[in-house]
DRENFIKOL-837359 format. One line per field, with one value per residue: residue number from 1; x, y, z of N, C-alpha, C in turn. Coordinates in steps of 0.02 Angstrom, whole numbers, padded with zeros to 5 digits. Example, Ala and Ser with C-alpha at 12.3 -4.5 7.8 and 13.67 -1.06 7.14 Angstrom:
REM DRENFIKOL-837359
num <- (1_2)
n.x <- (00660_00642)
n.y <- (-00284_-00112)
n.z <- (00390_00354)
ca.x <- (00615_00684)
ca.y <- (-00225_-00053)
ca.z <- (00390_00357)
c.x <- (00660_00645)
c.y <- (-00165_00002)
c.z <- (00390_00394)
//
This chain:
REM DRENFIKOL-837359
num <- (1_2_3_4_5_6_7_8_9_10_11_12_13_14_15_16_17_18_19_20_21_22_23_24_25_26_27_28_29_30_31_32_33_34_35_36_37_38_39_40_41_42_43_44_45_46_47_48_49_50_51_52_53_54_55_56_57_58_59_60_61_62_63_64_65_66_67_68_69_70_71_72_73_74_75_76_77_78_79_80_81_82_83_84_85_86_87_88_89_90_91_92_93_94_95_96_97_98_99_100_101_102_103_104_105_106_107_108_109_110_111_112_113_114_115_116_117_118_119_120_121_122_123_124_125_126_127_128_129_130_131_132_133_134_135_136_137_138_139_140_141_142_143_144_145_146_147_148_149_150_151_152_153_154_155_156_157_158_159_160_161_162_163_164_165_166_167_168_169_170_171_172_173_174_175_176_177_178_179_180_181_182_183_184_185_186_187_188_189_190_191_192_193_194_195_196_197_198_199_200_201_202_203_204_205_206_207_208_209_210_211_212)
n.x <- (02089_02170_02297_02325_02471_02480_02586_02613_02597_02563_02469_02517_02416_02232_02181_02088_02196_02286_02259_02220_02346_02435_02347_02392_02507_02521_02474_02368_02220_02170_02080_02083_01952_01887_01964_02040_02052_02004_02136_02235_02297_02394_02450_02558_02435_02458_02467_02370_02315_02313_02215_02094_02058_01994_01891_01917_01904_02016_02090_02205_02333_02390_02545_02630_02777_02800_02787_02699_02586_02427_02301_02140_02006_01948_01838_01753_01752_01803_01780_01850_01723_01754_01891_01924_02013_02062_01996_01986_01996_01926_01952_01919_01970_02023_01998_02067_01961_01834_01677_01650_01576_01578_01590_01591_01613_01515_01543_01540_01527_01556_01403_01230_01113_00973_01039_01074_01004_00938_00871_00877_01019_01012_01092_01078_01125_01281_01370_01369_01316_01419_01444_01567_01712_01875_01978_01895_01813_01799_01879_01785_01638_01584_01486_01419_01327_01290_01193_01061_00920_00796_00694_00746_00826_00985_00988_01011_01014_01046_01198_01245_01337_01421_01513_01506_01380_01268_01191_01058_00896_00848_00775_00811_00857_01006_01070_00973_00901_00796_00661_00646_00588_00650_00675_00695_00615_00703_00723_00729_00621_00516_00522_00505_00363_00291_00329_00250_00128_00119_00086_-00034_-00111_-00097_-00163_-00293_-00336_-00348_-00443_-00539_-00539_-00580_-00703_-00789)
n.y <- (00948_00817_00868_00868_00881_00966_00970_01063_01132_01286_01321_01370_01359_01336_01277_01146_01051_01079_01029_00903_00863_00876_00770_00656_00648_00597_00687_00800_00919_01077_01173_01315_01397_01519_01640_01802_01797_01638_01494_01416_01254_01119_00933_00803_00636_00550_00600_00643_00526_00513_00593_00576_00449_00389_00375_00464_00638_00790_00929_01039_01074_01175_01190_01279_01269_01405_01466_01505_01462_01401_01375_01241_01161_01009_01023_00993_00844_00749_00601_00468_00390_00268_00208_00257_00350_00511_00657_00772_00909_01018_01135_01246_01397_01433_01516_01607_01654_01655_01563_01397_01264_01086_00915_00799_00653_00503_00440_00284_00220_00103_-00029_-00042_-00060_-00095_-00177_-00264_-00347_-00388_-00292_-00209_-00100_00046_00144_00280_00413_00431_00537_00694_00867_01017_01189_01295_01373_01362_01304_01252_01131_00943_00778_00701_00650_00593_00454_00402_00244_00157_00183_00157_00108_-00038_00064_00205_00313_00423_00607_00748_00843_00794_00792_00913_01054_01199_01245_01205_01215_01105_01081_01019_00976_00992_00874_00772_00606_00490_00403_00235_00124_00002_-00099_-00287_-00458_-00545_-00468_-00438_-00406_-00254_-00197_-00241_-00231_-00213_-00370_-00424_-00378_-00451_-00569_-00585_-00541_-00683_-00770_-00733_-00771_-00876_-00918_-00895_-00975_-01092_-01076_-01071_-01180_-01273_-01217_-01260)
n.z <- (02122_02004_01868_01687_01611_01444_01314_01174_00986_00918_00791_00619_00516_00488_00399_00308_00235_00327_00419_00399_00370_00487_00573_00511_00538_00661_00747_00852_00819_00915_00969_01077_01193_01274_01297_01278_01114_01014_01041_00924_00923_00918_00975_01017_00988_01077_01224_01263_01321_01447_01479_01404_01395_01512_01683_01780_01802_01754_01722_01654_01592_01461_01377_01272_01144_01133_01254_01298_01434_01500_01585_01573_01531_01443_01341_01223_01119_00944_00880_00770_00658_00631_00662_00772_00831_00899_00833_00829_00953_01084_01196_01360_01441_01611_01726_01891_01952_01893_01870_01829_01729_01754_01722_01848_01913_02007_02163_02240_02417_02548_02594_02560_02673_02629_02505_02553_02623_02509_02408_02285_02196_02116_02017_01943_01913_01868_01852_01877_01845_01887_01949_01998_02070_01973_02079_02166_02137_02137_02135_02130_02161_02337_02395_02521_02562_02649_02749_02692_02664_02588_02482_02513_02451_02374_02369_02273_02369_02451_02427_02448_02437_02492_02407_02311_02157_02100_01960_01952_01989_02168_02219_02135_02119_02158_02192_02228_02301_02270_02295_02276_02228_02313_02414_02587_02747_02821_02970_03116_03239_03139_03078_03216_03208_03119_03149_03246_03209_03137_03221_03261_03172_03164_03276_03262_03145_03190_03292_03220_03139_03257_03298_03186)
ca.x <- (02083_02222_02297_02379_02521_02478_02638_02600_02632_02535_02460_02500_02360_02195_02142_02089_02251_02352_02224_02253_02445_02428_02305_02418_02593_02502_02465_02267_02210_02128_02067_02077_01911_01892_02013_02020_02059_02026_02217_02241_02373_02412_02494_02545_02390_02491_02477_02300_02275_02279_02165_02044_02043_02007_01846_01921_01898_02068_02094_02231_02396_02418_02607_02650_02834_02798_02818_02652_02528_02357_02230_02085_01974_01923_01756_01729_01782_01767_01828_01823_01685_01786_01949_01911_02062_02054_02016_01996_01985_01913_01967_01903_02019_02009_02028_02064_01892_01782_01657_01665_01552_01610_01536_01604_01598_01499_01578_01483_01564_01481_01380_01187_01083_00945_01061_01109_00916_00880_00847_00906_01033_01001_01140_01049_01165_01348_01401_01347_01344_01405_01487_01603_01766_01925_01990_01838_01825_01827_01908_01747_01574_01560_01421_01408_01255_01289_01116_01010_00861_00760_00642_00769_00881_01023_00974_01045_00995_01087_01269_01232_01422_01428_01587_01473_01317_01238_01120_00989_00841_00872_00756_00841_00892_01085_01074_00948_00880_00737_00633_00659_00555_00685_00680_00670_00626_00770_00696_00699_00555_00460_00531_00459_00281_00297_00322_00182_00054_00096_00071_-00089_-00148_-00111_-00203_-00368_-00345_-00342_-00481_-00586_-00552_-00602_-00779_-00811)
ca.y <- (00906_00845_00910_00845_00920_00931_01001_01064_01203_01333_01289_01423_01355_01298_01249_01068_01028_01089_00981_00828_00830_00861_00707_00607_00654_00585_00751_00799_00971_01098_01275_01324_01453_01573_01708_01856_01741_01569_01480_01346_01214_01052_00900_00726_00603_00493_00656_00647_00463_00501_00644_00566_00370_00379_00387_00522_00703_00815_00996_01043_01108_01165_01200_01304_01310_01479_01499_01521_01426_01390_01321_01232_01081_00978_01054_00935_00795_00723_00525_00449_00335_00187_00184_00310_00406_00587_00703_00878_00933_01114_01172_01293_01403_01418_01586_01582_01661_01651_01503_01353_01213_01024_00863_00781_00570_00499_00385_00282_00186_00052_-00081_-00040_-00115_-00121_-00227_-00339_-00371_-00398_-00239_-00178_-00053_00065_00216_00329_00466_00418_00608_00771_00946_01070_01245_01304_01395_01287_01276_01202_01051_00898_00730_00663_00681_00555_00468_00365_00228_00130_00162_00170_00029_-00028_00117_00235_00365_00485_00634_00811_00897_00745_00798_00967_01095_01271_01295_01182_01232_01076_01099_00957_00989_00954_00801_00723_00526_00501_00330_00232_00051_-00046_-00176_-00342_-00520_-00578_-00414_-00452_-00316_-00232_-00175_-00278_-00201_-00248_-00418_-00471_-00365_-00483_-00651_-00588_-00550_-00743_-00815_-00717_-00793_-00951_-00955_-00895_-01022_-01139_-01083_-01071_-01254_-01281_-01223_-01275)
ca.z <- (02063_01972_01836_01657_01559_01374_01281_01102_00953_00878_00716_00570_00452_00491_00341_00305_00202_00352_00480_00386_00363_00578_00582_00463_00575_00727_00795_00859_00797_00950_00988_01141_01178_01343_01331_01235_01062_01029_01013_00882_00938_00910_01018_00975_01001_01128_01262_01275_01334_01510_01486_01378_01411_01602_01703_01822_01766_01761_01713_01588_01596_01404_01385_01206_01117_01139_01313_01336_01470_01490_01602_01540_01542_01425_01333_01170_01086_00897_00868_00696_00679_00631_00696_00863_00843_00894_00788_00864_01049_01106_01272_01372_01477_01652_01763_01964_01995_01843_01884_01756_01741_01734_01757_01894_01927_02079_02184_02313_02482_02611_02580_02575_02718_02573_02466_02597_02630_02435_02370_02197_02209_02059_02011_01885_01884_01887_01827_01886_01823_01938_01928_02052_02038_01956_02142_02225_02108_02185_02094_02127_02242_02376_02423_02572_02546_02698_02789_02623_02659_02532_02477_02532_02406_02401_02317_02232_02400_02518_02433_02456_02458_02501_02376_02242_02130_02057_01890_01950_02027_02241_02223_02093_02161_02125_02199_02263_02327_02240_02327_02232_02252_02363_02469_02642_02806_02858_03001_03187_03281_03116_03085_03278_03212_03061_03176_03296_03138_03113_03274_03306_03107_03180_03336_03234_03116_03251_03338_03178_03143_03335_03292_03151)
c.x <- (02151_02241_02360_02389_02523_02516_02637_02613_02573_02517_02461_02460_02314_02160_02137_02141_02281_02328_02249_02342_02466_02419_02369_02500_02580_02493_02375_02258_02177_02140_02031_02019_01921_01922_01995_02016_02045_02110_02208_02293_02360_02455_02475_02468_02405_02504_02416_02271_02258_02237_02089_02001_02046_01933_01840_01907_01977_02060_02161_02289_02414_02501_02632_02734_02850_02815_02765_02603_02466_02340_02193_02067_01944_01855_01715_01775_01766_01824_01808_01784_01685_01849_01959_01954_02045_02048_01997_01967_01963_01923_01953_01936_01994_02034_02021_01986_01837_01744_01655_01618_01573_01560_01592_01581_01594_01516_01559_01543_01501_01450_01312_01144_01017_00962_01075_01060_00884_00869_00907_00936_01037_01033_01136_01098_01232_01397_01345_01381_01371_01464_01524_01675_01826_01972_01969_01827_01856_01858_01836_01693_01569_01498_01412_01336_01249_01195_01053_00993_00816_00699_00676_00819_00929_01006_01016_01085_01054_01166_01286_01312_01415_01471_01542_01405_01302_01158_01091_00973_00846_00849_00764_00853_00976_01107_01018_00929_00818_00710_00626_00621_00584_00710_00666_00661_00696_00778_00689_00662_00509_00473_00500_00383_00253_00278_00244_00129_00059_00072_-00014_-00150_-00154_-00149_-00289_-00377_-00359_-00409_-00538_-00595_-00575_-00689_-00793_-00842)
c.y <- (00901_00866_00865_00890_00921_00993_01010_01132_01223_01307_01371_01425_01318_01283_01162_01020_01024_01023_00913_00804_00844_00786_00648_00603_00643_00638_00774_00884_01005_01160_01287_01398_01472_01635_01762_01846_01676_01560_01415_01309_01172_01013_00850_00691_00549_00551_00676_00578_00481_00568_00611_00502_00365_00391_00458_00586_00743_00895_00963_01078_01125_01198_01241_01322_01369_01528_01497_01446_01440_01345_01313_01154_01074_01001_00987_00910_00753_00660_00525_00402_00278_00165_00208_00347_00468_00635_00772_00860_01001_01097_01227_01331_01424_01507_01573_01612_01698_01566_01444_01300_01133_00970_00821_00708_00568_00425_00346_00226_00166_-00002_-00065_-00075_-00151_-00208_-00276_-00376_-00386_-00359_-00243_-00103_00005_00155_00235_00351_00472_00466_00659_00815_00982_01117_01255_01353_01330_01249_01232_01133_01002_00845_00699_00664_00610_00538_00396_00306_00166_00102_00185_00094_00030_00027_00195_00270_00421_00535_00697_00852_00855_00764_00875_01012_01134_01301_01241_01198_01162_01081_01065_00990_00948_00884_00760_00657_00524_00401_00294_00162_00029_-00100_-00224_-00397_-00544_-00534_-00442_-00392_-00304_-00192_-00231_-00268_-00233_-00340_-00442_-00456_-00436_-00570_-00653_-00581_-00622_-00780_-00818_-00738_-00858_-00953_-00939_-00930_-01076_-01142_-01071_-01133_-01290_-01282_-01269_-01367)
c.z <- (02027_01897_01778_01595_01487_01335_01210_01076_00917_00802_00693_00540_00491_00455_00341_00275_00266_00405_00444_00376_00441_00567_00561_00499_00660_00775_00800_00869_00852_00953_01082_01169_01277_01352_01271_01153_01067_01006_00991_00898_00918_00954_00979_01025_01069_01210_01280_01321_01398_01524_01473_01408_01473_01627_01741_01775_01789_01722_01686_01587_01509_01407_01299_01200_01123_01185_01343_01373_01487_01535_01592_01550_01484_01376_01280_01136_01027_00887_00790_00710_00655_00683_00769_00873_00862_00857_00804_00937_01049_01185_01312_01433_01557_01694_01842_02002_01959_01868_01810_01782_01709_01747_01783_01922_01999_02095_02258_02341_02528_02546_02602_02612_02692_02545_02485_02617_02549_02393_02312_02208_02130_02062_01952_01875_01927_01891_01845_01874_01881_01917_01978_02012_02044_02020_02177_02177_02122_02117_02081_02183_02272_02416_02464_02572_02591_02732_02735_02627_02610_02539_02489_02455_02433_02349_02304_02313_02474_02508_02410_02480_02447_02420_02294_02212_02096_02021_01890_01998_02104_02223_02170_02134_02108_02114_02242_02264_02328_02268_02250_02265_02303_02423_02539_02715_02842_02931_03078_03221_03180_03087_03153_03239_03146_03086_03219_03254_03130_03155_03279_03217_03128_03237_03310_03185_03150_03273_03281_03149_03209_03316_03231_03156)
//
């Protein structure tokens, strides 16, 4: 997974005077929790974009004046609820073999043989939980939906990884393919059973206008 550099200083005061003359000098107020202390820092707001404003998920390089470094991801985030600026971050720090839980974006490939027959392709759950250690974290879970025909799903238990724990129940659906009005069989052995049910409608229609 990769990984971005966020370069910032120690806050002496965390009082709400000191938070707003941060806020007000373009700088975004955070405490960093996991280790033996939380650590109060601060970075400018322009050092976050490609952390924050992105679909991907990234882990955390914090960088302190101090000397000191930190790994950590991301934990919570408060916007204003007009202008959306940042206004505090928590971070949570990261150890090489303490497990951590993230949520993790799902990313599908192919062209469903469903969708190409009609069906409704329907992607509930675009993010999953899963724990793992900060090594095994992927950028992103792949999910192949190629031979997914209508009626068909991928579920919890289908992107199943030794080095991953995911917090949904196996038969969760992640992604899956909806019959729609304009569905048609995706199926050649039942497409012929389909022509031969019509033939064998037409020759008893036939032979029921015959008697009659």
């Amino acid at each position: 997974m990769k990984s971005i550099t966020i370069k910032g200083s120690k806050r002496e005061s965390v009082g709400k005077v000191a938070t707003k003359a941060l806020r007000n000098a373009g700088k975004v107020p955070c405490v960093l929790y996991g280790g033996e202390q939380p650590v109060h820092f601060s970075a400018d707001e322009v050092s976050f974009k490609n952390l924050v404003y992105t679909p991907s998920v990234h882990t955390a390089v914090i960088e302190l004046e101090s000397g000191e470094s930190f790994d950590a991801i991301l934990q919570d985030i408060q916007f204003h609820p007009v202008s959306d600026k940042i206004l505090h971050i928590d971070f949570y720090q990261l150890f090489a073999g303490k497990l951590v839980t993230m949520t993790i974006p799902v990313k599908l490939s192919g062209s469903s043989k469903g969708v190409l027959n009609g069906g409704r392709l329907l992607f509930t759950n675009r993010k999953l939980s899963v724990r793992a250690l900060p090594k095994d974290f992927p950028d992103f879970i792949a999910v192949d939906i190629t031979e997914l025909k209508i009626g068909d799903n991928v579920s919890i238990a289908d992107v199943h990884d030794e080095k991953l724990e995911f917090l949904h129940p196996d038969n969760m659906a992640v992604v899956r393919v909806a019959m729609a009005r304009t569905a048609v069989a995706v199926d050649e052995e039942e497409e012929g059973e389909g022509e031969e049910g019509a033939e064998e409608g037409a020759e008893a229609s036939t032979e029921e206008t015959a008697a009659e």
